[in-house]
CHARMM internal coordinates of N, CA and C (Angstrom, degrees):
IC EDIT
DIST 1 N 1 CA 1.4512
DIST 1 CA 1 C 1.5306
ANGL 1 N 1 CA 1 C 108.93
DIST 1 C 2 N 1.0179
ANGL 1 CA 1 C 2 N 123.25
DIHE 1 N 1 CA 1 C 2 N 133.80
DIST 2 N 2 CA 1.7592
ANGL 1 C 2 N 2 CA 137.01
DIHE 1 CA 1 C 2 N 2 CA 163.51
DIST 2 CA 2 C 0.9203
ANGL 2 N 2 CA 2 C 116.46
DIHE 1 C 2 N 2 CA 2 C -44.01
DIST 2 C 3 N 1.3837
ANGL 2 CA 2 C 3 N 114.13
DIHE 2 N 2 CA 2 C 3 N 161.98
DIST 3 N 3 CA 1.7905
ANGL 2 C 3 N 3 CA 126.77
DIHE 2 CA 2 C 3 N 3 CA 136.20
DIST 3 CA 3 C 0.7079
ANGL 3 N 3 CA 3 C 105.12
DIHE 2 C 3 N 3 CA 3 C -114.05
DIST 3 C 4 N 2.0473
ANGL 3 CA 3 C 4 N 114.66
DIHE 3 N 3 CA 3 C 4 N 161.47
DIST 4 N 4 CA 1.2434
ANGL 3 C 4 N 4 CA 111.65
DIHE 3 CA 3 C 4 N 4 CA 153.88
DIST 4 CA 4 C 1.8513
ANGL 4 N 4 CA 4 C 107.03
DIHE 3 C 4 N 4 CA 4 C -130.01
DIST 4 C 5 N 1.4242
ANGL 4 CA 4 C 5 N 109.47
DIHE 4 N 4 CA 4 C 5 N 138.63
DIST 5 N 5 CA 1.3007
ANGL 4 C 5 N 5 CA 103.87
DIHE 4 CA 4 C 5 N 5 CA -171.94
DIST 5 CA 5 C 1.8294
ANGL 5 N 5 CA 5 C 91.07
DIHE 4 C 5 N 5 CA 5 C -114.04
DIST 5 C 6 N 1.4098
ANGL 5 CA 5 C 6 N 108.71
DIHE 5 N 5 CA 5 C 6 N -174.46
DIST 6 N 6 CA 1.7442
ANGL 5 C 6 N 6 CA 127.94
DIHE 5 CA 5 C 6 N 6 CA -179.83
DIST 6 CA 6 C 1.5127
ANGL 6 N 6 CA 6 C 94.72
DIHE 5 C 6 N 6 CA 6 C -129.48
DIST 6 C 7 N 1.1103
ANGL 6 CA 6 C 7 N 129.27
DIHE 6 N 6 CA 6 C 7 N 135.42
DIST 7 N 7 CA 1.3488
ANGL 6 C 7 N 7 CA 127.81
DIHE 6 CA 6 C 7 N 7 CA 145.86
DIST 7 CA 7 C 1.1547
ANGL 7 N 7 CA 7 C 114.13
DIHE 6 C 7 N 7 CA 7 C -86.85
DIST 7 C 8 N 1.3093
ANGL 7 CA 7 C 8 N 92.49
DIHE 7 N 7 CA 7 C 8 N 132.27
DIST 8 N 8 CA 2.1751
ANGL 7 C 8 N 8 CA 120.33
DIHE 7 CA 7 C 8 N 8 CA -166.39
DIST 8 CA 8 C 1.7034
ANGL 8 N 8 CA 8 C 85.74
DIHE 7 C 8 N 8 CA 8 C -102.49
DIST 8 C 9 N 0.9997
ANGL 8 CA 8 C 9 N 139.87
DIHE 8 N 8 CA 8 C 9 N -87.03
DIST 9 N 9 CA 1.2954
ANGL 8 C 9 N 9 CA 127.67
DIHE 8 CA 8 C 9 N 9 CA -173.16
DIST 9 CA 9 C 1.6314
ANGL 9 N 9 CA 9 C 112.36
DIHE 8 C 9 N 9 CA 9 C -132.41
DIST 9 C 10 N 1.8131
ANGL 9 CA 9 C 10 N 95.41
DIHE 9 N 9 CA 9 C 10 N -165.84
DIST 10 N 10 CA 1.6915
ANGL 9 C 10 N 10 CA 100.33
DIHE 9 CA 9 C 10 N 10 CA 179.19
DIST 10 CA 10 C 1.4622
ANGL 10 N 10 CA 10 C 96.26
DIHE 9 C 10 N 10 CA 10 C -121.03
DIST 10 C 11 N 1.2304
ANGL 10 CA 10 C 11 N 114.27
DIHE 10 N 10 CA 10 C 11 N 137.48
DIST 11 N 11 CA 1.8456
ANGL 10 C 11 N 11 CA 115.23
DIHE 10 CA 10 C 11 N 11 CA 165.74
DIST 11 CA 11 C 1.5606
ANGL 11 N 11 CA 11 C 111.44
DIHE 10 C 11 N 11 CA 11 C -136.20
DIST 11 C 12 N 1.2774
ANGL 11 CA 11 C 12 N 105.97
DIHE 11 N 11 CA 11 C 12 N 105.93
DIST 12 N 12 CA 1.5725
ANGL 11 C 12 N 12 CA 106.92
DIHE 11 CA 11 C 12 N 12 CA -176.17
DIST 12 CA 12 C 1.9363
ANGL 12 N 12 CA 12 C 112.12
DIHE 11 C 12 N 12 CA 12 C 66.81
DIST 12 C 13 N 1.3072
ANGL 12 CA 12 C 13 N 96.07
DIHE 12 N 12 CA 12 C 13 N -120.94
DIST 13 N 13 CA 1.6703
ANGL 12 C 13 N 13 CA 85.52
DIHE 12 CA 12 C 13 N 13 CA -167.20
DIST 13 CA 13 C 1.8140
ANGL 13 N 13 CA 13 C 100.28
DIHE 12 C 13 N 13 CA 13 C -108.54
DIST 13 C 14 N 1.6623
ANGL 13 CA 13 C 14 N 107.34
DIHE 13 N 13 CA 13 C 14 N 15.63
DIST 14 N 14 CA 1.5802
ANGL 13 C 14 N 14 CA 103.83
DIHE 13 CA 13 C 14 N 14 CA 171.90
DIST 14 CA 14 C 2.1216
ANGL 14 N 14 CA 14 C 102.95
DIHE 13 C 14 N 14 CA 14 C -104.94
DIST 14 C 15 N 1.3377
ANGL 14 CA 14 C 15 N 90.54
DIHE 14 N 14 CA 14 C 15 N 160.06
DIST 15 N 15 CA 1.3952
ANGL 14 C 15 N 15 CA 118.00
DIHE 14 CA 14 C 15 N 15 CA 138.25
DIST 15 CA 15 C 1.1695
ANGL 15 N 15 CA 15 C 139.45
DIHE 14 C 15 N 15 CA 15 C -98.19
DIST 15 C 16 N 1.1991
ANGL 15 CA 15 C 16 N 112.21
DIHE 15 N 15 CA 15 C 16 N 102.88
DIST 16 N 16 CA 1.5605
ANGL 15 C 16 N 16 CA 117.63
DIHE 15 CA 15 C 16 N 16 CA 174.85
DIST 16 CA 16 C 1.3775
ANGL 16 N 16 CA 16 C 123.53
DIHE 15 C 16 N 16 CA 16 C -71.86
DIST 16 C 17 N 1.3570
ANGL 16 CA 16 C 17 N 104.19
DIHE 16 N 16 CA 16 C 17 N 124.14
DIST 17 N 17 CA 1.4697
ANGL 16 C 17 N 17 CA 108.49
DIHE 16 CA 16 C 17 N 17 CA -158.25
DIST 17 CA 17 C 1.6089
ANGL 17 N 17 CA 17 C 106.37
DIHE 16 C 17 N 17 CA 17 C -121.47
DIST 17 C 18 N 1.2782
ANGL 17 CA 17 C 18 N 118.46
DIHE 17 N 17 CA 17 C 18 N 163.01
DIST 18 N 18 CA 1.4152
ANGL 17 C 18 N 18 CA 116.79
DIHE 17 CA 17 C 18 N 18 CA 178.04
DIST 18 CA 18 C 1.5872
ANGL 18 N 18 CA 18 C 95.00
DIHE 17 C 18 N 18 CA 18 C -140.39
DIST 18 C 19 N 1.7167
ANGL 18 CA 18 C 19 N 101.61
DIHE 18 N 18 CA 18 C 19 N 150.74
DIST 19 N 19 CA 1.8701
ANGL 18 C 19 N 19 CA 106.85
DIHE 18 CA 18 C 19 N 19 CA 172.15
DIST 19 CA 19 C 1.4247
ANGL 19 N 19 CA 19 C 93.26
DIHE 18 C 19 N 19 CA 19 C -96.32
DIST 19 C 20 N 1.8339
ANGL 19 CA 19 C 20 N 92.49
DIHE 19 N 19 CA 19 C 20 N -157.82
DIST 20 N 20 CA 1.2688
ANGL 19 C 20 N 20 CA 95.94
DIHE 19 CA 19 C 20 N 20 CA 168.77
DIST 20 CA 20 C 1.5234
ANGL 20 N 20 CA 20 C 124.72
DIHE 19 C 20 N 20 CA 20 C -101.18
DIST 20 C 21 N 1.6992
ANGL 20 CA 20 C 21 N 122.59
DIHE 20 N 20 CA 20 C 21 N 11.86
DIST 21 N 21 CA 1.0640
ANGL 20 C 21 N 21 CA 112.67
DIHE 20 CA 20 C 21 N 21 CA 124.85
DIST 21 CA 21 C 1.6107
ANGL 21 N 21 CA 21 C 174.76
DIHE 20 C 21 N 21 CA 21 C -11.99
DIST 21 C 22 N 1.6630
ANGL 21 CA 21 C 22 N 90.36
DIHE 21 N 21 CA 21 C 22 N -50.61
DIST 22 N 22 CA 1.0439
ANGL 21 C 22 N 22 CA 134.65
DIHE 21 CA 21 C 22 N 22 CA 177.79
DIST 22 CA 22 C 1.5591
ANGL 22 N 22 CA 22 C 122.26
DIHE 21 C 22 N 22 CA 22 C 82.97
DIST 22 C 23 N 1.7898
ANGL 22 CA 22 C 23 N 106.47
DIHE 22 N 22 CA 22 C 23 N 23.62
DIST 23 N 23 CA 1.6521
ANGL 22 C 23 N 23 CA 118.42
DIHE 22 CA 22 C 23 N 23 CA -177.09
DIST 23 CA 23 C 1.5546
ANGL 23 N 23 CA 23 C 103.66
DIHE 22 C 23 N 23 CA 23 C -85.46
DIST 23 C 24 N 1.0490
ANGL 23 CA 23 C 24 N 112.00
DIHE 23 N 23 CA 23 C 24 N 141.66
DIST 24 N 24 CA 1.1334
ANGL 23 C 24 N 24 CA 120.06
DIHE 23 CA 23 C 24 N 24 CA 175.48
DIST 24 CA 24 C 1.5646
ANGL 24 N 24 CA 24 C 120.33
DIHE 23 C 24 N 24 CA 24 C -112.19
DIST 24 C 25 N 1.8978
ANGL 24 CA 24 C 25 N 121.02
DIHE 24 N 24 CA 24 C 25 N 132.90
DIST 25 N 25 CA 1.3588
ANGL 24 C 25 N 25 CA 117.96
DIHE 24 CA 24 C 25 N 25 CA -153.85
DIST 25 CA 25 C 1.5002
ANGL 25 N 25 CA 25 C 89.25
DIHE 24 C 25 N 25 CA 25 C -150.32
DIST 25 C 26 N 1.0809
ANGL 25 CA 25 C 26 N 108.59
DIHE 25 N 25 CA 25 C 26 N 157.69
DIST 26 N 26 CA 1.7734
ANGL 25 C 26 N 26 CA 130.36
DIHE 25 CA 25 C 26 N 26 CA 154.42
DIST 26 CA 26 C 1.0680
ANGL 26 N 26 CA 26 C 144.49
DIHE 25 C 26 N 26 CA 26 C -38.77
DIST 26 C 27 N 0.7996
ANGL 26 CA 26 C 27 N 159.68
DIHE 26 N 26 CA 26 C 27 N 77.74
DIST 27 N 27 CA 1.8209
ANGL 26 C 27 N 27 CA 144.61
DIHE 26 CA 26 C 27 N 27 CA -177.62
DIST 27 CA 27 C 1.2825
ANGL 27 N 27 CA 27 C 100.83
DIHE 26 C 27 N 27 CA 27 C -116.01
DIST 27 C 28 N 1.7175
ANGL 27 CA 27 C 28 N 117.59
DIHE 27 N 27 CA 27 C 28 N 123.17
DIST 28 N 28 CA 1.1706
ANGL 27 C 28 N 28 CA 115.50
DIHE 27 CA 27 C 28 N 28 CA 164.93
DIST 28 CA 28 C 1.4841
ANGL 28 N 28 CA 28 C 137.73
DIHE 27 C 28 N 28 CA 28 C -75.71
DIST 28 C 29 N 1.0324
ANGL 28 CA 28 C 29 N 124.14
DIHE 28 N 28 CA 28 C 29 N 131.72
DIST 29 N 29 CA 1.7275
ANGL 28 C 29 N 29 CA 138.76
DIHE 28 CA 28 C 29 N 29 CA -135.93
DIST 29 CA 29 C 1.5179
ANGL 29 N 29 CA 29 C 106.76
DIHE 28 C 29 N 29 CA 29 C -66.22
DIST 29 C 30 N 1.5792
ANGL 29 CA 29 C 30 N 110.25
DIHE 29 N 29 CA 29 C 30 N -25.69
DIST 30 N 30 CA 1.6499
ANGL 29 C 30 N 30 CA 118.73
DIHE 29 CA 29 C 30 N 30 CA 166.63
DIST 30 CA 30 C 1.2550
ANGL 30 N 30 CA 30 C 102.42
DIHE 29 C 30 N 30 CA 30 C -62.50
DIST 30 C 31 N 1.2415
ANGL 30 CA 30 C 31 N 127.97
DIHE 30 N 30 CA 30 C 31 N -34.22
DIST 31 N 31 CA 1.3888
ANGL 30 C 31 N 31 CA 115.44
DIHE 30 CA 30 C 31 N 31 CA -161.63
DIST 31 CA 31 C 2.0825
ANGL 31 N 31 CA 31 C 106.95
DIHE 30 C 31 N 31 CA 31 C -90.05
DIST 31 C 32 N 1.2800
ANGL 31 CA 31 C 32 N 102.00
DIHE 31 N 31 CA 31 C 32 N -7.24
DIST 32 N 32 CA 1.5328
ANGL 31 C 32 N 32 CA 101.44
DIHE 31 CA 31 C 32 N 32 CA 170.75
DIST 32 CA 32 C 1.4949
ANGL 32 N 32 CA 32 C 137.60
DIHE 31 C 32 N 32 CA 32 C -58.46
DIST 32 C 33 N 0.7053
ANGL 32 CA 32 C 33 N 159.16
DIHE 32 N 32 CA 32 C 33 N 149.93
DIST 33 N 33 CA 2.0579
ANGL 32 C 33 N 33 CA 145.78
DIHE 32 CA 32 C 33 N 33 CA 152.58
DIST 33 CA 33 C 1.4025
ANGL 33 N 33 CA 33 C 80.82
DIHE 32 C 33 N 33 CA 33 C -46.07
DIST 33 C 34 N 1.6791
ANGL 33 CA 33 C 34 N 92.93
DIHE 33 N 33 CA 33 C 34 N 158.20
DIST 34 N 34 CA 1.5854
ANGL 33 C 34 N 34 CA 122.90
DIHE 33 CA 33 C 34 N 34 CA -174.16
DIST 34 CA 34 C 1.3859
ANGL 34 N 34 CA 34 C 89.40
DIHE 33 C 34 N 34 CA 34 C -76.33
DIST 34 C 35 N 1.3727
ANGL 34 CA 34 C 35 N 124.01
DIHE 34 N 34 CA 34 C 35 N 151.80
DIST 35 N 35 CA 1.3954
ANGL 34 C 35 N 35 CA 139.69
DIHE 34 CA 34 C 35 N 35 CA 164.41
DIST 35 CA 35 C 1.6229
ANGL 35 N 35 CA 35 C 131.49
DIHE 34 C 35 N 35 CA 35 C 76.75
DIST 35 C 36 N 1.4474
ANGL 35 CA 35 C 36 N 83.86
DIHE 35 N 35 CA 35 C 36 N 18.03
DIST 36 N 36 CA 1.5850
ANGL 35 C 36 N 36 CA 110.24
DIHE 35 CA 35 C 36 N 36 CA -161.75
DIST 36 CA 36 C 2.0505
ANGL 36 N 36 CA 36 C 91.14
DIHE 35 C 36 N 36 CA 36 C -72.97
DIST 36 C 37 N 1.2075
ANGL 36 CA 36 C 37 N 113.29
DIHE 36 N 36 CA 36 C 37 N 135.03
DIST 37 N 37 CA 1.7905
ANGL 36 C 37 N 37 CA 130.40
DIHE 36 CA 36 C 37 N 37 CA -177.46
DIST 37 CA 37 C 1.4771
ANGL 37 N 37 CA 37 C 108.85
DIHE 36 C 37 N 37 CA 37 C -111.94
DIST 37 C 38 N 1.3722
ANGL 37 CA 37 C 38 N 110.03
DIHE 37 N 37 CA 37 C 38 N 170.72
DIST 38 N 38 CA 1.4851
ANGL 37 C 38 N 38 CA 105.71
DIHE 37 CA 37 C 38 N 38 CA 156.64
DIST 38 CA 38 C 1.4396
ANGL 38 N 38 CA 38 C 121.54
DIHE 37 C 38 N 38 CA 38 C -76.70
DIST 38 C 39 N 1.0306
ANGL 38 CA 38 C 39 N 110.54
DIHE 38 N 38 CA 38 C 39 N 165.05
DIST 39 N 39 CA 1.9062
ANGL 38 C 39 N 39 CA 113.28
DIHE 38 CA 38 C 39 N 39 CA -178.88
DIST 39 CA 39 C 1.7187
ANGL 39 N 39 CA 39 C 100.65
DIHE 38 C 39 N 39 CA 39 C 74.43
DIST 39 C 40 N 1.3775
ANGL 39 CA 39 C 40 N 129.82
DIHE 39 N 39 CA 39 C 40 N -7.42
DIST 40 N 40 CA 1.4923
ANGL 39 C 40 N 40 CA 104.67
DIHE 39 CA 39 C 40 N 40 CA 160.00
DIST 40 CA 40 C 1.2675
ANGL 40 N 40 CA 40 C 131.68
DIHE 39 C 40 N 40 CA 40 C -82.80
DIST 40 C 41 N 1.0497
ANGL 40 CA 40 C 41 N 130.23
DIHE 40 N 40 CA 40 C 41 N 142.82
DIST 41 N 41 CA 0.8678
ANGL 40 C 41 N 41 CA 140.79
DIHE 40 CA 40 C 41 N 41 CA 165.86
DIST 41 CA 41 C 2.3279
ANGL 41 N 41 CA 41 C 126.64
DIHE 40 C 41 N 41 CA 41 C -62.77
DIST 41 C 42 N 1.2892
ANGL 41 CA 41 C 42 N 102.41
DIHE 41 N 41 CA 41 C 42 N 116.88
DIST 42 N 42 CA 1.3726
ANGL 41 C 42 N 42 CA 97.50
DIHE 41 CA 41 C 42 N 42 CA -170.00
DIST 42 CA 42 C 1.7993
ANGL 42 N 42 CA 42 C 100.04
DIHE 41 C 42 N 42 CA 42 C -113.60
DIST 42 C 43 N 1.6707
ANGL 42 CA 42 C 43 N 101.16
DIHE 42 N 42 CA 42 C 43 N 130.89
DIST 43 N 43 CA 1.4111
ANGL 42 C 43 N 43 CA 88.86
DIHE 42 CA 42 C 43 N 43 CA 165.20
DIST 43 CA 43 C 1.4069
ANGL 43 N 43 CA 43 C 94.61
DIHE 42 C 43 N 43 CA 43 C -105.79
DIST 43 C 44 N 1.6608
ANGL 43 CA 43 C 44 N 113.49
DIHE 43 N 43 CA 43 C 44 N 153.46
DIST 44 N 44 CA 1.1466
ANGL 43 C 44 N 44 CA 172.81
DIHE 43 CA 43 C 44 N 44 CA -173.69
DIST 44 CA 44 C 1.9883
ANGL 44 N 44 CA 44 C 124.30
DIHE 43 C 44 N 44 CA 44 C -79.05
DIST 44 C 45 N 1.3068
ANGL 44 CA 44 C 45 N 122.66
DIHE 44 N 44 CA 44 C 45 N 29.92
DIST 45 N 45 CA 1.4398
ANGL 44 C 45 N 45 CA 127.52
DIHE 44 CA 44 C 45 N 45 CA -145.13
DIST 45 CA 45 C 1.1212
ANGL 45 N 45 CA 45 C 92.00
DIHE 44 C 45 N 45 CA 45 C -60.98
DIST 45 C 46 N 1.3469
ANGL 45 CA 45 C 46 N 109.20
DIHE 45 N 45 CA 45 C 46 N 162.16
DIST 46 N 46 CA 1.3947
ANGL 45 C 46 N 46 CA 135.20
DIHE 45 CA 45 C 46 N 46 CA 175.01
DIST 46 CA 46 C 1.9319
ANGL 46 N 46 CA 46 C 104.18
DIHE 45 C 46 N 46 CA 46 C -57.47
DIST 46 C 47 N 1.2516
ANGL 46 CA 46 C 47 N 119.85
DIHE 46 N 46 CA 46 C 47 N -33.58
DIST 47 N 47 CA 1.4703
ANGL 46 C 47 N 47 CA 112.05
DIHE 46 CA 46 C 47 N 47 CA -169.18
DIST 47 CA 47 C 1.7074
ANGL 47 N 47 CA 47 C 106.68
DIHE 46 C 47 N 47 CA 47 C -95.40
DIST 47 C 48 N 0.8896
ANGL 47 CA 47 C 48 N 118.53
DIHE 47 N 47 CA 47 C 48 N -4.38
DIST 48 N 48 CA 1.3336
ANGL 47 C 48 N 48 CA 132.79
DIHE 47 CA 47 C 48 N 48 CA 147.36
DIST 48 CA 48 C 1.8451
ANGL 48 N 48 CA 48 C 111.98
DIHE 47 C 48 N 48 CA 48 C 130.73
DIST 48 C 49 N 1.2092
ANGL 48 CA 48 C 49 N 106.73
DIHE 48 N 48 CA 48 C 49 N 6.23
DIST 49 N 49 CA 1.8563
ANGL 48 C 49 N 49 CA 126.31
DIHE 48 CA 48 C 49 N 49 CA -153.70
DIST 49 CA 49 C 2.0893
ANGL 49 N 49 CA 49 C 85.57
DIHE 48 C 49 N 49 CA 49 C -99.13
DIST 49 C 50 N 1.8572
ANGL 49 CA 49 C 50 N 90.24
DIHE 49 N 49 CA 49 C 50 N 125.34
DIST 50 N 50 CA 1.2913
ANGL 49 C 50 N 50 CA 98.75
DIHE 49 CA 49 C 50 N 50 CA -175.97
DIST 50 CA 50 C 1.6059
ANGL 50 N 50 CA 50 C 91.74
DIHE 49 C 50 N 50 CA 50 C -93.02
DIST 50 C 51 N 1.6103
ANGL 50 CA 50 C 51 N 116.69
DIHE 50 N 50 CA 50 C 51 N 174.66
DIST 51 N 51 CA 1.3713
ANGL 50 C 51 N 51 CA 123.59
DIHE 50 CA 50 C 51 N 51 CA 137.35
DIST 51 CA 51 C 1.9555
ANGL 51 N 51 CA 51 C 109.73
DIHE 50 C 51 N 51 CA 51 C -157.55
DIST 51 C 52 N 1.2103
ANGL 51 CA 51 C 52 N 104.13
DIHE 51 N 51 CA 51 C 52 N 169.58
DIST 52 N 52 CA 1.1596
ANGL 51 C 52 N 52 CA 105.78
DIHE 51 CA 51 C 52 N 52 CA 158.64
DIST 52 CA 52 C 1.4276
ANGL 52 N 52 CA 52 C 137.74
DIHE 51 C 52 N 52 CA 52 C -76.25
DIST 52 C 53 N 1.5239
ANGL 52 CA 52 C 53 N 129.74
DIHE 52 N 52 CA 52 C 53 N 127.58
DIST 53 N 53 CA 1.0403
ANGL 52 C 53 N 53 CA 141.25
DIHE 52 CA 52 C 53 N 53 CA -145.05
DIST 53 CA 53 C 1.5229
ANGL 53 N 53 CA 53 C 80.78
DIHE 52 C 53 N 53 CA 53 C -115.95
DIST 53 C 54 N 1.5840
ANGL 53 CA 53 C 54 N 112.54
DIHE 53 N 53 CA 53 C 54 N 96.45
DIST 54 N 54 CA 1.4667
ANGL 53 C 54 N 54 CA 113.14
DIHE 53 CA 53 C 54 N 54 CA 178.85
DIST 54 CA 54 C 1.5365
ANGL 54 N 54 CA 54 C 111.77
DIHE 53 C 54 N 54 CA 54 C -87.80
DIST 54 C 55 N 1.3882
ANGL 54 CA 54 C 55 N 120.16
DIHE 54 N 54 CA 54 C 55 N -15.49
DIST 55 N 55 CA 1.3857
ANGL 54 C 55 N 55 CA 130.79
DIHE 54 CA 54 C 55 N 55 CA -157.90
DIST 55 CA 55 C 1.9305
ANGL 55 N 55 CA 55 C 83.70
DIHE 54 C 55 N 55 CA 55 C -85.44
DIST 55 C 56 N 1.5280
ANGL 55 CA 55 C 56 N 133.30
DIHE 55 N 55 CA 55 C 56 N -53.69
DIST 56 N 56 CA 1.1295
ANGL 55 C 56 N 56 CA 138.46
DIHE 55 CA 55 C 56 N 56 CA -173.41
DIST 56 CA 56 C 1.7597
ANGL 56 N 56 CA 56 C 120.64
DIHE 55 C 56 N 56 CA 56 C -65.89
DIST 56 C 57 N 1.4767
ANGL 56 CA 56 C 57 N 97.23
DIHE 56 N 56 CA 56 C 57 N -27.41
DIST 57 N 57 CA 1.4062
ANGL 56 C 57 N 57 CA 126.63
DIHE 56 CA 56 C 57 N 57 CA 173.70
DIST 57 CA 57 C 1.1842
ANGL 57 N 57 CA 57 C 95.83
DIHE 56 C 57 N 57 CA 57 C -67.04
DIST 57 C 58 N 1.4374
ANGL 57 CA 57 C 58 N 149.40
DIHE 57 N 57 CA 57 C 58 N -55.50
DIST 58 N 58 CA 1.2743
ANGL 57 C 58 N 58 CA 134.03
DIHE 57 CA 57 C 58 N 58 CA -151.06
DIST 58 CA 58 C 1.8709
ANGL 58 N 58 CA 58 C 114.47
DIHE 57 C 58 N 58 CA 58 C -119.21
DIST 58 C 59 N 1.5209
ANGL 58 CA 58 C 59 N 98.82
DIHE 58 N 58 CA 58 C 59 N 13.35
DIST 59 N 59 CA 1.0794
ANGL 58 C 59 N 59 CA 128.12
DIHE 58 CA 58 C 59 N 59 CA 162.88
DIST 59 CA 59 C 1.6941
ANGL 59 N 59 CA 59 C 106.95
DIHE 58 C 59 N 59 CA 59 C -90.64
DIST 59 C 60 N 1.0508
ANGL 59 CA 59 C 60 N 113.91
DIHE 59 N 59 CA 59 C 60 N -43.69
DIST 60 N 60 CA 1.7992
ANGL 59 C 60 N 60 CA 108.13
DIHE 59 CA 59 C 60 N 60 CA 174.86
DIST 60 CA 60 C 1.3130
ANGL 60 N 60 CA 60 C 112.07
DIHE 59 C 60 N 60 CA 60 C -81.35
DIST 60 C 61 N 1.3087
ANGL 60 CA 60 C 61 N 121.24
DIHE 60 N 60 CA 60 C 61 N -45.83
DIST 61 N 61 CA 1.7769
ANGL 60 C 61 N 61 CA 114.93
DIHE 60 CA 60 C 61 N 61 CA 167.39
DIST 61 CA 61 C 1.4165
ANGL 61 N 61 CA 61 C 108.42
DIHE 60 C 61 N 61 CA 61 C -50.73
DIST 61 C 62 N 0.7724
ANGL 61 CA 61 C 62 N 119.52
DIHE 61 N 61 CA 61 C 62 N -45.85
DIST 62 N 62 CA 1.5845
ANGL 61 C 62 N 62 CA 110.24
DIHE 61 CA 61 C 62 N 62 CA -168.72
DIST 62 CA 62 C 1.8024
ANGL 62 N 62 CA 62 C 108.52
DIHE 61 C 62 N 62 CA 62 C -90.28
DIST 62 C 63 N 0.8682
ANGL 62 CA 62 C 63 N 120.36
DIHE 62 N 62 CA 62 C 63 N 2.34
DIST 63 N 63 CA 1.7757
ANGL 62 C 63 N 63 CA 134.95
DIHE 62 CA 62 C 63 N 63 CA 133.67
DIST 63 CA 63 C 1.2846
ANGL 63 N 63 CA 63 C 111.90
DIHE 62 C 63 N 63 CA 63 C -73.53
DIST 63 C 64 N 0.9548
ANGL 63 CA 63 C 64 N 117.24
DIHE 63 N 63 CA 63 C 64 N -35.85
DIST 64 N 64 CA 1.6989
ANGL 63 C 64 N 64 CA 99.40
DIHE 63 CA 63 C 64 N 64 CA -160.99
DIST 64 CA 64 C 1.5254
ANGL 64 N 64 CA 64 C 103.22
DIHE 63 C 64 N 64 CA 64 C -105.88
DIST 64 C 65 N 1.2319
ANGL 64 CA 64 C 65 N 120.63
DIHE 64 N 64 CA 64 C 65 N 0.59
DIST 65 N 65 CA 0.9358
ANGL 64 C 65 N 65 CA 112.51
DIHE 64 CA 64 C 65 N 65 CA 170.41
DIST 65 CA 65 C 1.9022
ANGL 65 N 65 CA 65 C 120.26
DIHE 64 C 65 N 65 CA 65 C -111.57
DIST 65 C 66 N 1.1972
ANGL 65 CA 65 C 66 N 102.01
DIHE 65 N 65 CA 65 C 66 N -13.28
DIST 66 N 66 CA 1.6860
ANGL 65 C 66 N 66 CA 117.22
DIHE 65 CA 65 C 66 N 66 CA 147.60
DIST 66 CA 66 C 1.2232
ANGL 66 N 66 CA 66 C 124.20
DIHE 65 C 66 N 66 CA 66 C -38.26
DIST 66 C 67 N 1.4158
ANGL 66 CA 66 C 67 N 114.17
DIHE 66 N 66 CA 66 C 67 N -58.19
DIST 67 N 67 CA 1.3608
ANGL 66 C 67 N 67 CA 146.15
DIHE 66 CA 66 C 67 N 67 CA -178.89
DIST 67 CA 67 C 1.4893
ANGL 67 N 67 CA 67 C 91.91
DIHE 66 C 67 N 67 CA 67 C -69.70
DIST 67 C 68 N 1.4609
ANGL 67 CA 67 C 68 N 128.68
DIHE 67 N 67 CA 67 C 68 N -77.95
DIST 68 N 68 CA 1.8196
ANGL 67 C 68 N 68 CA 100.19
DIHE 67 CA 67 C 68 N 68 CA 178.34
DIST 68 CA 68 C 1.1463
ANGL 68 N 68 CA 68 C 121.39
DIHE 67 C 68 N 68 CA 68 C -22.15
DIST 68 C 69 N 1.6562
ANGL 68 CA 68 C 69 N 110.99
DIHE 68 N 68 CA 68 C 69 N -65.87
DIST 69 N 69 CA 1.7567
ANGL 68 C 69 N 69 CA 117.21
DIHE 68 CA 68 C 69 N 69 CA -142.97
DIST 69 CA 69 C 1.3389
ANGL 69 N 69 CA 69 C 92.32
DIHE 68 C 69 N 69 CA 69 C -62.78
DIST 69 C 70 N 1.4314
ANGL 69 CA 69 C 70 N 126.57
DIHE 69 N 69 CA 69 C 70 N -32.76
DIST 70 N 70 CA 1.4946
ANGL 69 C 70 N 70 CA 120.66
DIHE 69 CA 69 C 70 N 70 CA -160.08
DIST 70 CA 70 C 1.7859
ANGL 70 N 70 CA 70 C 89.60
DIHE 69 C 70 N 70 CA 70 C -75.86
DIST 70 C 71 N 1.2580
ANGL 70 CA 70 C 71 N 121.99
DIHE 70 N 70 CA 70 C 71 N -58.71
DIST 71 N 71 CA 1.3648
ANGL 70 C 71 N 71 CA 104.56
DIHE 70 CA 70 C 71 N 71 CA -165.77
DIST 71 CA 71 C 1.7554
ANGL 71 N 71 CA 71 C 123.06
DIHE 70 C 71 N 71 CA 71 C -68.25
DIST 71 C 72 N 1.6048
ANGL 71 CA 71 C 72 N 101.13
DIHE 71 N 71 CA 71 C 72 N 9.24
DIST 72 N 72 CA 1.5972
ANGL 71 C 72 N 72 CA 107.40
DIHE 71 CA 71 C 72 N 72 CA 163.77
DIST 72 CA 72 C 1.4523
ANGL 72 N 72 CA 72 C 128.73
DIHE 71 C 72 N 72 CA 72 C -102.52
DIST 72 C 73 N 1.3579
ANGL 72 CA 72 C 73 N 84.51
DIHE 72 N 72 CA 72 C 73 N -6.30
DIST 73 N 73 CA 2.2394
ANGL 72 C 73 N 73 CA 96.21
DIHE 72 CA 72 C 73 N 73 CA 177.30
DIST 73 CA 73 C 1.3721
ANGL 73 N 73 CA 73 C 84.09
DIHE 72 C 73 N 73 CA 73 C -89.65
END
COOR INIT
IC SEED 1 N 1 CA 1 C
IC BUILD
């Protein structure tokens, strides 16, 4: 079974990551796919190999940015 975490930010040579918990943990940034940002989403495989989950990634931007426009009208 997977995970899936979000990267919340970068600090030094980690990624700060959050589940859907809402715990927040480490992953060091060598260990990411190349081009990996904040706000993507990374799943987590069982054999230890991350990637970006772009299909889930652009499922939360486009939530979260719903949620702006509404709280600017």
């Amino acid at each position: 079974m997977s995970r899936k975490v979000v990267i919340d930010r970068f600090e030094g040579i980690y990624a700060i990551c959050e589940d859907r918990d809402q715990k927040l943990f480490a992953i060091a940034i060598a260990e990411l796919p190349a081009g990996v940002k904040e706000g993507h989403v990374i799943e987590i495989c069982d054999d230890g190999t991350l990637f970006i989950d772009e299909k889930e990634t652009d499922i939360r931007r486009e939530k979260n940015k719903k949620l702006q426009d509404s709280l600017w009208k």
